[in-house]
Structure formats: C-alpha cells, structure tokens
PLY file of the C-alpha trace (Angstrom):
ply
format ascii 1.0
element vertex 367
property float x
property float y
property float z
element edge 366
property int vertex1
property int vertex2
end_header
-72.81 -72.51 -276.44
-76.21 -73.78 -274.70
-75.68 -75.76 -272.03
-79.03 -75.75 -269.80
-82.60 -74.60 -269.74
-85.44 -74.13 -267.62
-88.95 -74.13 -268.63
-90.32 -71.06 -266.01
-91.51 -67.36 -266.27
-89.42 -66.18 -264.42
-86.44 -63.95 -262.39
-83.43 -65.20 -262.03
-80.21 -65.01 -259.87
-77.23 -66.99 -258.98
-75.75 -68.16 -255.69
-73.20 -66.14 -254.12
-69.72 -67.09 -255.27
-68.52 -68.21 -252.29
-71.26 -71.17 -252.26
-70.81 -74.43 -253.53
-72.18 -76.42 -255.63
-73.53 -73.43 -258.16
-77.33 -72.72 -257.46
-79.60 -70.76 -259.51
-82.94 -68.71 -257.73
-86.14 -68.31 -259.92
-89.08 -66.45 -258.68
-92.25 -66.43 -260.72
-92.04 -62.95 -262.09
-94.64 -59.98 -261.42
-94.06 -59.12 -264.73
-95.62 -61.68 -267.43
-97.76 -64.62 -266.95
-97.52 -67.98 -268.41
-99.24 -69.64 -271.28
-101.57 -70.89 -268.62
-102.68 -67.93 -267.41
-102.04 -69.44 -263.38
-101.87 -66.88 -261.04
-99.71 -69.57 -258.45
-95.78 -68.06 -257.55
-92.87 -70.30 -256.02
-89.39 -69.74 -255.46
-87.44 -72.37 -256.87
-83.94 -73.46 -256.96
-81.67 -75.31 -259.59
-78.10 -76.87 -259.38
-75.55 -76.50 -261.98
-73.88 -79.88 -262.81
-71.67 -79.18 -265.74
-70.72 -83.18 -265.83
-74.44 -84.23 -266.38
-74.86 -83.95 -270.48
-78.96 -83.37 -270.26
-80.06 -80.50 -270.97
-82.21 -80.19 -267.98
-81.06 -78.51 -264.58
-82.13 -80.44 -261.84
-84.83 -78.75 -259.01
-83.42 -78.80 -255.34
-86.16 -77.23 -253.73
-88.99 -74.93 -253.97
-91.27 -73.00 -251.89
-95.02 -71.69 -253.07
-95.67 -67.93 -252.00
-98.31 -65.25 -252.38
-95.91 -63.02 -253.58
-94.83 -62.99 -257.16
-91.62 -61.01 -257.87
-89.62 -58.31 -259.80
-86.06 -58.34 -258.57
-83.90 -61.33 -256.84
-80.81 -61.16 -255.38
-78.53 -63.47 -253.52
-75.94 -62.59 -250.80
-73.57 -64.49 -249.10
-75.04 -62.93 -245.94
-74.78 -65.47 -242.82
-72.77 -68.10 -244.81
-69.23 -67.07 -242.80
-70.59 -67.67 -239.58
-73.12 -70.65 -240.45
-75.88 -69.25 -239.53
-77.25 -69.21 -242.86
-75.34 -71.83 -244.73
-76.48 -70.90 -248.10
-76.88 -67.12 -247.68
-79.45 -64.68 -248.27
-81.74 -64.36 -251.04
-83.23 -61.09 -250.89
-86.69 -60.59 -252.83
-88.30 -57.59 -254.39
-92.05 -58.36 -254.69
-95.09 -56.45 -256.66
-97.03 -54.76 -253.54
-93.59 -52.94 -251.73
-92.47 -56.27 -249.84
-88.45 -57.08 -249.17
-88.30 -60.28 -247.81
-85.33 -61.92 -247.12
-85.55 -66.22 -247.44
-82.96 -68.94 -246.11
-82.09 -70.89 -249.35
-80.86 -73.71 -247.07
-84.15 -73.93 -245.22
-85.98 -74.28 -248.56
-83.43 -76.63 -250.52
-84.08 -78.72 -246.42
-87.77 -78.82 -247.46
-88.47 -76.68 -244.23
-91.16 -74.19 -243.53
-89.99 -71.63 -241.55
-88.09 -69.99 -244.83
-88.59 -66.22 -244.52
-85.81 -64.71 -242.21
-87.37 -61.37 -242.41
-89.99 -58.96 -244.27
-91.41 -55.59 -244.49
-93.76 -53.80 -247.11
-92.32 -50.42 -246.02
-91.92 -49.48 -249.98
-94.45 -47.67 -252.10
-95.19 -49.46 -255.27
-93.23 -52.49 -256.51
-90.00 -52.82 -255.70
-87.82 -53.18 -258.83
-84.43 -51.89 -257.58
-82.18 -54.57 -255.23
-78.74 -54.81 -254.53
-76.15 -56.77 -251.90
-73.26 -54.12 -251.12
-69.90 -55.94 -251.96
-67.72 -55.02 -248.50
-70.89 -55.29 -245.84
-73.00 -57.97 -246.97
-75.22 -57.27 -244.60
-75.98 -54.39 -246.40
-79.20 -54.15 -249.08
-80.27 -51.46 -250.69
-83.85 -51.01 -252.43
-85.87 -49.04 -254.98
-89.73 -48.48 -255.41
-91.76 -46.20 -256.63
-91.64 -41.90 -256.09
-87.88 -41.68 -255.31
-88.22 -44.11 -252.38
-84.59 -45.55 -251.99
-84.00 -47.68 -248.81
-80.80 -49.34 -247.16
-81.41 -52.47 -244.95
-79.46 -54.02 -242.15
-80.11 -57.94 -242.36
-78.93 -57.86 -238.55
-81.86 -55.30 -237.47
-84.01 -55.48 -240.51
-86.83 -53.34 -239.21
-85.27 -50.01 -239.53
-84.01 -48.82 -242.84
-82.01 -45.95 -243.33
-82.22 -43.39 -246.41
-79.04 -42.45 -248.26
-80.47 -38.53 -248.59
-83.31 -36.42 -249.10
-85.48 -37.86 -252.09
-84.57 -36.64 -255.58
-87.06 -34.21 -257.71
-89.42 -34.80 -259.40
-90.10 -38.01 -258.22
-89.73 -41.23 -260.02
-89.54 -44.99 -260.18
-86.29 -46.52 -259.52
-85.66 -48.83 -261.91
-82.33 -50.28 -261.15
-79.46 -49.66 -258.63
-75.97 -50.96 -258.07
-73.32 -50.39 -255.53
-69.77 -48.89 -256.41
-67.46 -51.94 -256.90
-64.26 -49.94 -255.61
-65.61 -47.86 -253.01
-68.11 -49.05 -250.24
-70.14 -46.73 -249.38
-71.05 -45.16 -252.86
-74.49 -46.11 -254.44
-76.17 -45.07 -257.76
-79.90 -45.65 -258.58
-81.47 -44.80 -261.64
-85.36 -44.03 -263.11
-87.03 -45.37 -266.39
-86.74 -41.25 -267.22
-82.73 -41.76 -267.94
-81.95 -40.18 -264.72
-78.82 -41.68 -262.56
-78.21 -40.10 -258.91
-74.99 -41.05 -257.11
-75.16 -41.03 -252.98
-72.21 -40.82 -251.06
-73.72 -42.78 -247.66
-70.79 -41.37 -245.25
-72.39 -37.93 -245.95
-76.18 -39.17 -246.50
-76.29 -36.93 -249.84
-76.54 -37.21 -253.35
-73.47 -36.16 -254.71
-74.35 -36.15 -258.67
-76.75 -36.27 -261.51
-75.91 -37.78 -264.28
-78.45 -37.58 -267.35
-78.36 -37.81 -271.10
-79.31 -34.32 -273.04
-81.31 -35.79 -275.50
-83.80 -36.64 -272.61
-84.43 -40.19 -274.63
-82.92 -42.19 -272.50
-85.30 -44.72 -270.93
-82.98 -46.44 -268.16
-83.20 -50.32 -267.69
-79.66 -50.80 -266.44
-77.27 -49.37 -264.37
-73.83 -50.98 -263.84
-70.35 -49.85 -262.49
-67.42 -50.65 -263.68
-65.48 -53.30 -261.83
-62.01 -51.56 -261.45
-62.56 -48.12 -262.52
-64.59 -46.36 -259.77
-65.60 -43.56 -261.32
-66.82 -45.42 -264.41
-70.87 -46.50 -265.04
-72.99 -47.82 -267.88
-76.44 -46.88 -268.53
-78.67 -49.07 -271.01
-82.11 -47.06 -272.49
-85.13 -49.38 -273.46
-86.41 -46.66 -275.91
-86.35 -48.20 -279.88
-85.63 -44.69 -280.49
-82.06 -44.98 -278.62
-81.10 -47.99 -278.57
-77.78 -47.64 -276.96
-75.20 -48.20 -273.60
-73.85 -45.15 -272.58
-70.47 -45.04 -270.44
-70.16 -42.26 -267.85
-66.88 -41.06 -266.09
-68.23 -38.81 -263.02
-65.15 -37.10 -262.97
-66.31 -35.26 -266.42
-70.05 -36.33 -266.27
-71.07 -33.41 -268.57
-71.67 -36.39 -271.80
-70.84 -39.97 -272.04
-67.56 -41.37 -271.93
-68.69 -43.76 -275.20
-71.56 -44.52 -276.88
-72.06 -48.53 -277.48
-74.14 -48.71 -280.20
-75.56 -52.39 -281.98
-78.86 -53.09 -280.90
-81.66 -52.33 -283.29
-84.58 -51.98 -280.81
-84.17 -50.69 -276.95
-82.20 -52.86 -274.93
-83.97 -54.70 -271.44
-80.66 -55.77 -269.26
-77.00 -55.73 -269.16
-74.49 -57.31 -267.16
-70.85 -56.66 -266.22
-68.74 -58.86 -265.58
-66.92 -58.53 -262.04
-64.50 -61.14 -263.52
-63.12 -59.88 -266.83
-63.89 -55.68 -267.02
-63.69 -56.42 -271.01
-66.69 -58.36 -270.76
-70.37 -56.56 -270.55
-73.63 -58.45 -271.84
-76.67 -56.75 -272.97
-79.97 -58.29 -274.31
-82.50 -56.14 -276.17
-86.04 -55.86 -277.77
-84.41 -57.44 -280.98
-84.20 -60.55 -279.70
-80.50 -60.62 -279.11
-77.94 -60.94 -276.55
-74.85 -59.40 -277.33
-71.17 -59.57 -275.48
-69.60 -56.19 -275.59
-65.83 -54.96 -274.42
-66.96 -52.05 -272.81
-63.58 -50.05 -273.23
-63.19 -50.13 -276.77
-67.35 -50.22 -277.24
-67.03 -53.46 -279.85
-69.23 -56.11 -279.63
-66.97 -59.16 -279.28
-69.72 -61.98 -279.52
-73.44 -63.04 -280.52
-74.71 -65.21 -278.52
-77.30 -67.84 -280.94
-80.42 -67.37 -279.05
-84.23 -67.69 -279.78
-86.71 -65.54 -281.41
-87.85 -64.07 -278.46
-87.05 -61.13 -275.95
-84.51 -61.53 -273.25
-85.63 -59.39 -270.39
-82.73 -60.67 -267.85
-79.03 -61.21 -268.35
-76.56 -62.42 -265.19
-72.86 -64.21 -264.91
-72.17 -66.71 -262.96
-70.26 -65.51 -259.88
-68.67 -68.69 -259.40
-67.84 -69.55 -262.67
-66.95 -66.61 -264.92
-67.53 -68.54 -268.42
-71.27 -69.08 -267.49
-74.27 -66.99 -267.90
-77.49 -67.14 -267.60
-80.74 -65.34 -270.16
-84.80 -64.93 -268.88
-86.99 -64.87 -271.61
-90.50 -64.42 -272.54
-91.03 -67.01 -274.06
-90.87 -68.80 -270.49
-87.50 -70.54 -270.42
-84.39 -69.52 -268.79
-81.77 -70.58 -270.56
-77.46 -71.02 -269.42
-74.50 -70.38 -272.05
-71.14 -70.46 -272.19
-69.15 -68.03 -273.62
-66.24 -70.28 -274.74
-68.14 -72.02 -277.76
-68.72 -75.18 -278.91
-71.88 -77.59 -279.02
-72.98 -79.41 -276.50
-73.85 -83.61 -278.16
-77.12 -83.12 -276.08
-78.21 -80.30 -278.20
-76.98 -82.14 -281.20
-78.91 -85.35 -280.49
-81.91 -83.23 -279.84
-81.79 -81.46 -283.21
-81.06 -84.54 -284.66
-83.97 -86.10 -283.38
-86.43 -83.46 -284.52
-84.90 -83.99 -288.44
-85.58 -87.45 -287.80
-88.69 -87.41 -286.50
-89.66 -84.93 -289.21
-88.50 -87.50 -291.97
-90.31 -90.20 -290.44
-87.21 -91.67 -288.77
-85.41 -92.24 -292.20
-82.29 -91.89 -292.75
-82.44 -89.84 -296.55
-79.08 -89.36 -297.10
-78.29 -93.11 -296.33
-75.54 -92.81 -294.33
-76.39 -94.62 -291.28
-75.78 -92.68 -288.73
-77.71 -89.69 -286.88
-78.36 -86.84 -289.09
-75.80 -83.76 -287.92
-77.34 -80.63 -286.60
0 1
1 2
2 3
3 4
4 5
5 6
6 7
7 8
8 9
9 10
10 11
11 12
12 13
13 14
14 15
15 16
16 17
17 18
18 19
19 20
20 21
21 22
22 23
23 24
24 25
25 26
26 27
27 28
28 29
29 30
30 31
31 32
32 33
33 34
34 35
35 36
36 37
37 38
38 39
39 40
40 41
41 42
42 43
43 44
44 45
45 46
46 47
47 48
48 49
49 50
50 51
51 52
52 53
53 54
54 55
55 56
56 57
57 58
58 59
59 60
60 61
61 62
62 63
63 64
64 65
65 66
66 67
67 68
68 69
69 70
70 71
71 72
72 73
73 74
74 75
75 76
76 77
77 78
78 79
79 80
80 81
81 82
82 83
83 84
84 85
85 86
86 87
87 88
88 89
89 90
90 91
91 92
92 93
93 94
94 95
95 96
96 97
97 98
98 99
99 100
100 101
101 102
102 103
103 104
104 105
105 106
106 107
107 108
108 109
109 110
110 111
111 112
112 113
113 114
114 115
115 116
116 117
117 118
118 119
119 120
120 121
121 122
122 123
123 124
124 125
125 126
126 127
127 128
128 129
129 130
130 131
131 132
132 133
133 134
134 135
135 136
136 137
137 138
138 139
139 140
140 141
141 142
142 143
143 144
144 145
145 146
146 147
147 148
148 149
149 150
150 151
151 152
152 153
153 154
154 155
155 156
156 157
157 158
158 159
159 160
160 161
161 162
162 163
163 164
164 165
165 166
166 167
167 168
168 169
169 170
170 171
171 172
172 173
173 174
174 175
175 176
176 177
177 178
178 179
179 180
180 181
181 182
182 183
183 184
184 185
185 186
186 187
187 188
188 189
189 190
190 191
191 192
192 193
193 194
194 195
195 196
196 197
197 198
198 199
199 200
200 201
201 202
202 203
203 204
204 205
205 206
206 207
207 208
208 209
209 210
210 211
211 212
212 213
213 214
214 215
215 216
216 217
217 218
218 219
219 220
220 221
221 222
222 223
223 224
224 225
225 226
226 227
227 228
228 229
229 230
230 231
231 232
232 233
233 234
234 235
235 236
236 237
237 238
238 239
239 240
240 241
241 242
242 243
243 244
244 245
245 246
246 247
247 248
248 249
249 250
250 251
251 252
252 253
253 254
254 255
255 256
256 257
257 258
258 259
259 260
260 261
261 262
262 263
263 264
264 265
265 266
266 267
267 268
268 269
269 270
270 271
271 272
272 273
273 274
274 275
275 276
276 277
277 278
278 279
279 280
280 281
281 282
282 283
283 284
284 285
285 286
286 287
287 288
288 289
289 290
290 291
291 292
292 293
293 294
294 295
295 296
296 297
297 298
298 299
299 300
300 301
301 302
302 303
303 304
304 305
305 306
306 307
307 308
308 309
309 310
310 311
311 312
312 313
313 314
314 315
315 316
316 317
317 318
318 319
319 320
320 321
321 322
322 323
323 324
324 325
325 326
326 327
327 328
328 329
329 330
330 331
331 332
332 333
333 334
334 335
335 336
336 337
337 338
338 339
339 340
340 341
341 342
342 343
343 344
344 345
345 346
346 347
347 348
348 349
349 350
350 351
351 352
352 353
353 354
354 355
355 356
356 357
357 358
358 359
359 360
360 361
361 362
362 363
363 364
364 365
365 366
C-alpha cells in the first residue's frame, strides 16, 4: 500500500532509528536530472506523519549546495550525547567529497550545517556506510579500489582497511557485517566482493561469480547469519540475487531468480531476516524471503525504474522507492488502500467523465 510521495530526483535515506519523529534525507542526485534540466542541488528533509491522510510528506528543512550527490546515509552519530541531536548524515558527492551535515542545524534553518568535509577520494564516491557497534565509524568507496574508513571524532585522517585490491575498480556498494564489528565487504560493478577483516587491516576473501556476468549494484549481509551476503547484478543478461556463505564461498548459497531485466537496489531488512526487497530495470519492486529464495510480495508500482530501495529503521512495515521518473514514493508492506489514494483516483474518473456520475449511483466512483 502507497502511503506518501515526493515529487524530487533524488537519493534517499531515513533517520536513524533511534530518532524521533521519522525523517526522510533527499539529496538531488548526481545521477539524472530533472525534466527541467536545472543544474541547482539541496538537501532536503521530510517527516513521516502516518495520522495525516494526504498524500504529501511535509518539508522540515532544506539546505541548497554545490554538491549534487550519489550515496546518503544517516547515523545516529552525536545523538547520545546531544551534541548532534539529530545525528549525522553522511554524504557521498560526484567530485570525491564526504561531507558530513547536522540535520538539526538544517531542520533549525541555520547556516553553519556542514560538521566536516574532505575530497580525499578519487572519482565519485558511490560506496557509504555507518558501522552498526561504533557509529562513529564510516566507511567509503570511489573510484580505482580506493576504500576509506572515517572517524567523525578526527575526521581528517582516514584509515585504509588493506592494501588496494587488483585490478582496480569502482566500488559500487559496501556494507558492514551486522554480527561482527569490525568485518567490511565492498563490492565493484565487475561482480567482484572483497571481505576486510579491520583488526588485521587485510582482505580476507574474494568472493566472485564464475560466469564473470555479474554486474554488482548491491551488496547486503545478512542480519543474523554472519557469514551470509547477497549480491544483486544489473546485467539484463543475469538478472539475479545471489546468496553467499563465506564459509564455502566456492558458488552461491541460492540463486533468487524473478526479475526480467538487471536489478538496480536491494534492501534487507535488519528487522525481519525473511524480508529482502529488490527493484529492477523491469520496473518492479519485489519482496523476497531470502532463505527459501520466494518472492513473497509485488509491490503495485509505476511504469518506471526504481533505482533506490530502503526500510524504515524505525518502523519495520515502511519503505521507501527512488525513481526516475522523479518521485520518491513510501509503502507499506501490510496492504490495504489508503481513502487518499482512492479519492484521488476517483477524482481523475470524474474529471475524465466531466464530473458525471454514469453509473448513477450518487456517490464517488470506486478506484
């Protein structure tokens, strides 16, 4: 079931769960333009109010920056202690920037927003993540192999979790281990995933598809098995989520296989393990149990390509879907119709008919 939209191009992520009320970040995205070609980039942010029946989500702030963006990510960094109420939202921008912004400053209408920055990467910066145990903890990915891991109390000095991996390639999309803290795994478009062990700075394993088709776009751990990870490949020609068990990491664990064209995100859900989304050149977004590889739900969406798929930390039942077609739109996985959406389909027959009624009943036509 729909329950929200936004009208942006743009990335997307939620606040932390810990935060309250719900927020969701958009960044105008390095990756597309609009319909009006404008060149302009804000941060913006958007509360969740599940008891207001519109539609629309309502804007609580925004900030206009010269840097337009390819990954977001918000940490509860800052919010134990109060000195930043609202967390960290860590950005990923187009020209090797990480900067790190105080939501709270720019929901305040402040100025002073960016915490810190630093353009230390090569190439875009695609790759973020917030580790679970050490908040404080970021790790990044740009271009040739570059993989960095930031302290947000001495930001200026980033470590490396090893020697750089050969060849070298993009890193398209990292996650931290769910289970154990100081494991990370990165992967590249080429279907490549490297797992680092931090405590011995070292990659520890290479984990790669034989068929050499695999073009990565996700990369997600399981939540209570640590030695379990999914890979999604944006190739038409595969299709497919692999599962991966590094303890025999010789061919996938299983195969999830439903999308007709190469698939752009995928999500896991940190709250249910049975639950993974995945949203695909085919124009659909699909809700998988990951451990018996059957797709358990369809989520009715439009005609265009989702490109980014997230749950709601806070609230499990709640996700949210970029798409090209510049809206972002929030569902709920347990069902229903919202009466907004019905009203608003109802108006449309309406309006088409002229505002007659033609089946003369009186009331408002039904979706």
């Amino acid at each position: 079931m729909k329950l929200k939209e936004i009208s942006r191009t743009a990335i997307q992520s939620w606040s932390p769960a810990q935060h309250h009320p719900i927020y969701l970040a958009t960044g105008t995205s390095a990756q597309q333009l609009d319909a009006s070609f404008s060149t302009n980039a804000s941060l913006e942010f958007f509360e969740l109010d599940l008891s207001e029946p519109s539609l629309d989500m309502k804007s609580c702030g925004s900030f206009s920056s010269p840097h337009r963006y390819h990954k977001l990510v918000w940490g509860p960094f800052g919010m134990d202690d109060q000195g930043h109420p609202s967390g960290v939202l860590i950005a990923g921008g187009e020209s090797g920037n990480v900067i790190l912004y105080d939501p709270a400053k720019i929901m305040s209408g402040q100025s002073d927003v960016i915490i810190a920055e630093s353009d230390r990467h090569t190439g875009p910066v695609r790759a973020l993540d917030v580790n679970p145990f050490q908040t404080n903890l970021v790790a990044s990915g740009g271009n040739e192999s570059e993989i960095y891991i930031w302290d947000m109390n001495s930001f200026g000095s980033p470590m490396t979790p090893g020697p750089k991996t050969q060849p070298q390639e993009d890193i398209s999309c990292m996650s931290w281990n769910r289970q154990v803290q100081h494991i990370l795994a990165s992967a590249s478009p080429s279907g490549r995933a490297s797992v680092w062990d931090l405590r011995k700075n070292d990659l520890i394993i290479k984990v790669s598809d034989h068929s050499n088709r695999m073009h990565c776009s996700g990369l997600a751990w399981n939540p209570e098995v640590a030695t379990q990870l999914v890979l999604s490949s944006e190739d038409d020609r595969m299709p497919v989520i692999q599962m991966w068990d590094l303890r025999f990491a010789t061919s996938p664990l299983k195969i999830l296989e439903h999308h007709t064209r190469g698939i752009l995100a995928i999500a896991w859900s940190l709250a249910d393990p049975e639950l993974l989304l995945s949203c695909g050149k085919d124009s659909r977004i699909l809700c998988w149990n990951p451990n018996t590889a059957e797709v358990l739900y369809e989520l009715p969406t439009s005609s265009q390509w989702c490109f980014d798929i997230q749950w709601c930390p806070r609230n499990p039942a709640v996700l949210s879907a970029a798409g090209f077609d510049g809206h972002i739109d929030i569902y709920s996985i347990m069902g229903g119709s919202s009466q907004a959406q019905n009203q608003r389909r109802a108006d449309q027959i309406s309006n088409s008919f002229g505002n007659m009624d033609p089946f003369g009943t009186g009331q408002t036509l039904p979706p």
